[in-house]
N, C-alpha and C positions, 0 to 999 in steps of 0.2 A: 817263162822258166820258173820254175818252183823254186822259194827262197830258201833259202840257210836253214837246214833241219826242218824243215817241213814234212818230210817222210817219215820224221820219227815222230810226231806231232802223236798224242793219241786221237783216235776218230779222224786224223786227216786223211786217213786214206781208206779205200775202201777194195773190197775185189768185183771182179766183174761177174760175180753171182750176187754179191751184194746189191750190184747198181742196179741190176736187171729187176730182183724185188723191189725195192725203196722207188724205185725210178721207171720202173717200167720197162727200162730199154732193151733190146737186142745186143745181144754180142758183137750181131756185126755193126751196130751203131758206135761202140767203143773202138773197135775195129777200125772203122772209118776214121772216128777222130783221132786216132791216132796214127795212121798213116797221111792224115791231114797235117800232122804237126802241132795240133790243137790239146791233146792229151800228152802227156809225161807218163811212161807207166814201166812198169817192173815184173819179171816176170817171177812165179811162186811155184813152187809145187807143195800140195798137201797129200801125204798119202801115197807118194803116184801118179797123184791126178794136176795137171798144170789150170792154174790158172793166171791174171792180171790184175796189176794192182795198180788203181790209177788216184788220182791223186785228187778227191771228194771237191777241191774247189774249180777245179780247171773245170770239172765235168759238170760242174752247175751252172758254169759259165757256158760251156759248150751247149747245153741244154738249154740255157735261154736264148742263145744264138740262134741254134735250130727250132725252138718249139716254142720258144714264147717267156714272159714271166709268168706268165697266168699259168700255163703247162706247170712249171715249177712249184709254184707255191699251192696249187691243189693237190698232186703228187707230195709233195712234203705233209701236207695236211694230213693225207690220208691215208702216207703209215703214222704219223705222231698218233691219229686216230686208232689204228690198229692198235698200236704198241697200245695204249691208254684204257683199251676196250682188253687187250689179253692181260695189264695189270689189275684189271678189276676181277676178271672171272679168278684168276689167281686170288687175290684177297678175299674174295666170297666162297671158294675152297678152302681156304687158310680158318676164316671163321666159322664156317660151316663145322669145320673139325675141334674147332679150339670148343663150341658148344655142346658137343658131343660129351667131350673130355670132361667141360664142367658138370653138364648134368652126371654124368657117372660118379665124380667126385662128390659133389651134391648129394648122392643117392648113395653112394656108401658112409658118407658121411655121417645121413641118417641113420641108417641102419647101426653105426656104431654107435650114436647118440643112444638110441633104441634099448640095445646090446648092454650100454652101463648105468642106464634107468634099472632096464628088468634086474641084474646083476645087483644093484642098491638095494632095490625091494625085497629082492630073496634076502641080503644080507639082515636088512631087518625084522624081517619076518624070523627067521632062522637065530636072529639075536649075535649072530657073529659079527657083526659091522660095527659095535661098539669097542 
């Protein structure tokens, strides 16, 4: 049985579109454990649309019961992998733009530099700049 506020836990729970990506699993695999008595779960609806909400440790347990630890811990791996692989493309778009940005700052900045040389020169040439 799930302990004393565990449901409100942040990240302890997950839905079963969730588990399906992260985990792999089938619906009816959740399905199963919980008419096994092995899952705790909750019913959601978003939108309209219903889903289940089971409770992120039951089902890592139920998952190594069924599938192994090794099943677990490479499935775990390889979304932290994902997740890890789409925070980088994210920060190499993030940089990509932030140099963008610079070089144009850069390059108007020149151009102003530029802009109040010429602007000097005329002044003394023309003798107003004293």
């Amino acid at each position: 049985m799930a302990e004393y506020g565990e449901w409100t836990q942040k990240g302890a729970t997950l839905s079963d579109v969730t588990a399906r990506s992260e985990y792999g699993l089938s619906r009816d695999f959740i399905v199963k454990g919980i008419m096994a008595g092995r899952l705790e779960y909750r019913e959601g609806l978003m939108w309209g649309n219903p889903y289940l909400r089971v409770l992120r440790g039951q089902l890592e347990k139920y998952i190594t019961e069924e599938f192994g630890q090794e099943y677990l811990v490479k499935v775990k791996g390889q979304a932290e992998l994902r997740k890890i692989t789409r925070e980088i493309s994210q920060l190499k778009r993030k940089l990509n733009e932030l140099q963008k940005k610079k070089a144009s700052l850069e390059e108007s900045l020149k151009t102003a530099d530029q802009s109040a040389e010429l602007g000097a020169c005329i002044r003394q040439v023309t003798g107003r700049g004293k």
